[in-house]
Every structure is written in structure tokens, then in C-alpha cells.
C-alpha positions, 0 to 999 in steps of 0.5 A, a space after each residue: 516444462 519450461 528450461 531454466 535456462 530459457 525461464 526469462 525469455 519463455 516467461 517474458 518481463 513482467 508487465 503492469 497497468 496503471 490501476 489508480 492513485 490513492 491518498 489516504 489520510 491517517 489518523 495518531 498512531 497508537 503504539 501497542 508495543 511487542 516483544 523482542 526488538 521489534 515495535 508494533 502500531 496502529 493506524 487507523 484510516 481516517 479516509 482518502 480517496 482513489 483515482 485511475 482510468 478503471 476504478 475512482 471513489 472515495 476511502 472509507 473511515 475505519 480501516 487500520 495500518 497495523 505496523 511493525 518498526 525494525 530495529 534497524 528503522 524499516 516499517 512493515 505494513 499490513 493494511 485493511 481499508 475500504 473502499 467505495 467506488 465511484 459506482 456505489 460498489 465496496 471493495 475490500 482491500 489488503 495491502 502489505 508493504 516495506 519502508 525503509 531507507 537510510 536512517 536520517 531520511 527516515 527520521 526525517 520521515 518520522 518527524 514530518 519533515 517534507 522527504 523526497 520518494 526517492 530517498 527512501 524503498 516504499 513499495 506495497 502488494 494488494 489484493 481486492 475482494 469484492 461481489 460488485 459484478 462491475 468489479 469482479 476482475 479485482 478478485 483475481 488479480 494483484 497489485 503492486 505499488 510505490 509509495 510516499 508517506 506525505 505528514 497527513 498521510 501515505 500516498 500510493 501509485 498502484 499498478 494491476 500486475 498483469 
């Protein structure tokens, strides 16, 4: 069993792998509404493309963005799209995510208004599914990511967790 006391230097730091760059172009957002103080949308994917070392290809239309606005202006998201690599596989991915940041930097954001990344918390974990024998390394593993939400779209830095 490992000591609390030695957890940090028995477990060692977390380590991470560059896994691919993603754009994703969004198409209007339809605002479907909730009850008690929190607003729910909808995103729907329009397309995109990914690019790394391990894994290239193109997003495919149809996946959703389903998003729920905080009182206090943070985004959650919970994202389904997917993907067609390079290699002809498709692999499903599932993203979650959190937006949030000081109110005038995320009213800039709303507005479309060019905002620098590090203005704002934009961070997102993934997971994969897929039964492309190429790729099956995806369905055990998770990813993390920082994120950018350009006018057209967000834009992701993905990192396999290792």
C-alpha cells in the first residue's frame, strides 16, 4: 500500500503526450432552456479536421455540443463527434469540458470578439471508442486538452494522459 506521506514521490508527476490539434467548425447554436438558473444549448458540428504525429484526419458533420451556461457565465460541455482518420478508420470521441473566466473576457467571447487563451480556463477530458485494430490504443486511454473558442469554432490542444 502506498504511504500518503510518500503518494507524490511513489506515484511520480503526471505525464502527458502530444495526441493531435483539432478545429472544429460550429454550426448556430440552438438554445433549448432548463430550469433552475442554469441555461442549456446545443452545438451542432459542422465539421473540422485533427492533426498530430499518431492520429491526422478530418471531423466529421453531425456530432453535438450539449452546453450549460452558469449563472455565473462558465460553460460546461459535453461533447459527442466523430472522427474519420487519415487511414479510413471512425472513431468515436466524447469530450467534457469547462469555460469559464472573468465576465468582460467572456462576454468578449460571446460576442465573437478576438480574446487571448489566456484570458480565460478552457480545459476539456476525452475518451475514444473505436474497433479499427490501428487504433485500438484509444480505447484505453484519456485525454486532456486546453482550449480556444475562435468565432467559427473551438480550437483544441489534445494530450494523451500517460
Amino acid at each position: 500500500m502506498i504511504a500518503f506521506e510518500t503518494a507524490l514521490e511513489t506515484l511520480g508527476p503526471l505525464r502527458t503526450r502530444p495526441l493531435f490539434v483539432m478545429e472544429l467548425g460550429v454550426a448556430p447554436i440552438h438554445a433549448v432552456g432548463a430550469p433552475g438558473g442554469a441555461d442549456q444549448r446545443v452545438g451542432t458540428i459542422a465539421g473540422g479536421r485533427f492533426a498530430g504525429e499518431r492520429l491526422s484526419g478530418t471531423v466529421l458533420p453531425g456530432g453535438a455540443d450539449w452546453q450549460t451556461l452558469r449563472a455565473d457565465g462558465t460553460v460546461l460541455l459535453d461533447a459527442r463527434i466523430v472522427l474519420a482518420a487519415a487511414d479510413g478508420a471512425v472513431i468515436g470521441m466524447t469530450y467534457e469540458g469547462i469555460r469559464s473566466g472573468p465576465p468582460d473576457v467572456l462576454a468578449r467571447l460571446s460576442r465573437g470578439e478576438p480574446v487571448d487563451p489566456a484570458e480565460y480556463y478552457f480545459r476539456t477530458t476525452a475518451r475514444f471508442a473505436t474497433s479499427a485494430p490501428q487504433h485500438d490504443w484509444l480505447n484505453r486511454m484519456i485525454a486532456i486538452g486546453i482550449g480556444h473558442r475562435l468565432p467559427a469554432g473551438p480550437i483544441y490542444s489534445l494530450h494523451e494522459l500517460c
